[in-house]
KOLPABA-246371 format. One record per residue (C-alpha): y, z negated, x; residue in one letter. Coordinates in steps of 0.001 Angstrom, whole numbers, padded with zeros to 6 digits, always signed. Each point is the difference from the previous one (the first is absolute). Layout:
<atoms>
YZXA/...
</atoms>
This chain:
<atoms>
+000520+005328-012358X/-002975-000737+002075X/+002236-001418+002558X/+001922-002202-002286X/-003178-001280-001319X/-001955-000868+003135X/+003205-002002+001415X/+001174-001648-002979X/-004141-001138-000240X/-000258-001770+003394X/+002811-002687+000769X/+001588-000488+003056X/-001185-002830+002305X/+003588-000258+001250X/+001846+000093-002855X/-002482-002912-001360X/+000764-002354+003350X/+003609+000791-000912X/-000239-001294-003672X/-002281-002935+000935X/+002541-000889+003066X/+002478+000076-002544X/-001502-001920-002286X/-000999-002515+001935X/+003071-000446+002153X/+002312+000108-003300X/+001438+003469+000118X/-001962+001827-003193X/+003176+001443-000459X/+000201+001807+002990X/-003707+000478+000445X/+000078+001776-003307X/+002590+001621+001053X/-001625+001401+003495X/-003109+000479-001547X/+001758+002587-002692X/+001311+001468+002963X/-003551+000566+001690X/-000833+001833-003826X/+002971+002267+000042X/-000403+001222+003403X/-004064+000588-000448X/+001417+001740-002444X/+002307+002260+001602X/-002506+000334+002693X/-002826+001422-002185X/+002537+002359-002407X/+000966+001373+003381X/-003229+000614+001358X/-000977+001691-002853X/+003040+002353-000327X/-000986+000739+003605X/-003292+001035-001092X/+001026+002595-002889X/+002948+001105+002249X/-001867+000818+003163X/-003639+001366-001987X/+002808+002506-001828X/+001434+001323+003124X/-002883+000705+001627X/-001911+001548-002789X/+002919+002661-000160X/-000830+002171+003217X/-003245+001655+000399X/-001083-001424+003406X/+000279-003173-001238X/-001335+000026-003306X/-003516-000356+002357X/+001359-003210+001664X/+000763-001478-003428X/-003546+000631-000711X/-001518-001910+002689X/+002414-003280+000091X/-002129-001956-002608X/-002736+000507+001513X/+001568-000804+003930X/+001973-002840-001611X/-003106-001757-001267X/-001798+000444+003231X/+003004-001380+001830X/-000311-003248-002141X/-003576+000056+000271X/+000007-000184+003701X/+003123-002206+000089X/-002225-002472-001772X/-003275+000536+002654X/+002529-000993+002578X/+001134-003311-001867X/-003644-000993-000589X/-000566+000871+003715X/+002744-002256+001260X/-001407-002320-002440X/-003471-000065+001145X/+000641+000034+003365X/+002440-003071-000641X/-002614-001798-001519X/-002606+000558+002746X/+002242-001464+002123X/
</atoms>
């Protein structure tokens, strides 16, 4: 639900270009068209990611030795996007310097 929720809240910059190409070139048909297309398949994307999710957190919290992995992936997983963003604002700063 979460998932749903965050995508459907923040549009996508290509599917806009799309529309407005479309719009201004004539096509709203099509550009309506593509830009349902774009919805559909975020869509898809996100109902699969989370069925991933469930799926893979229930087989692994079935055996014993792994019920301690489950147990630490939160935590690893938000330390993995925390340092995936210290390396964007590195590249960043070190862009700007230049």
């Amino acid at each position: 639900m979460a998932l749903a929720l965050s995508g459907g809240l923040l549009p996508s910059p290509s599917a806009f270009i799309v529309l407005v190409s479309g719009l201004l070139t004539g096509r709203a048909v099509g550009a309506v068209a593509l830009v349902l297309a774009f919805g559909a398949g975020m869509a898809l994307t996100l109902t699969a990611v989370g069925v991933a999710t469930v799926r893979g957190y229930g087989l692994l919290s079935v055996h014993p030795r792994l019920r301690v992995v489950t147990s630490w992936l939160p935590p690893l997983a938000g330390l993995a996007v925390c340092a995936g963003g210290l390396l964007y604002i590195a590249a960043a700063a070190t862009a700007l310097a230049a």
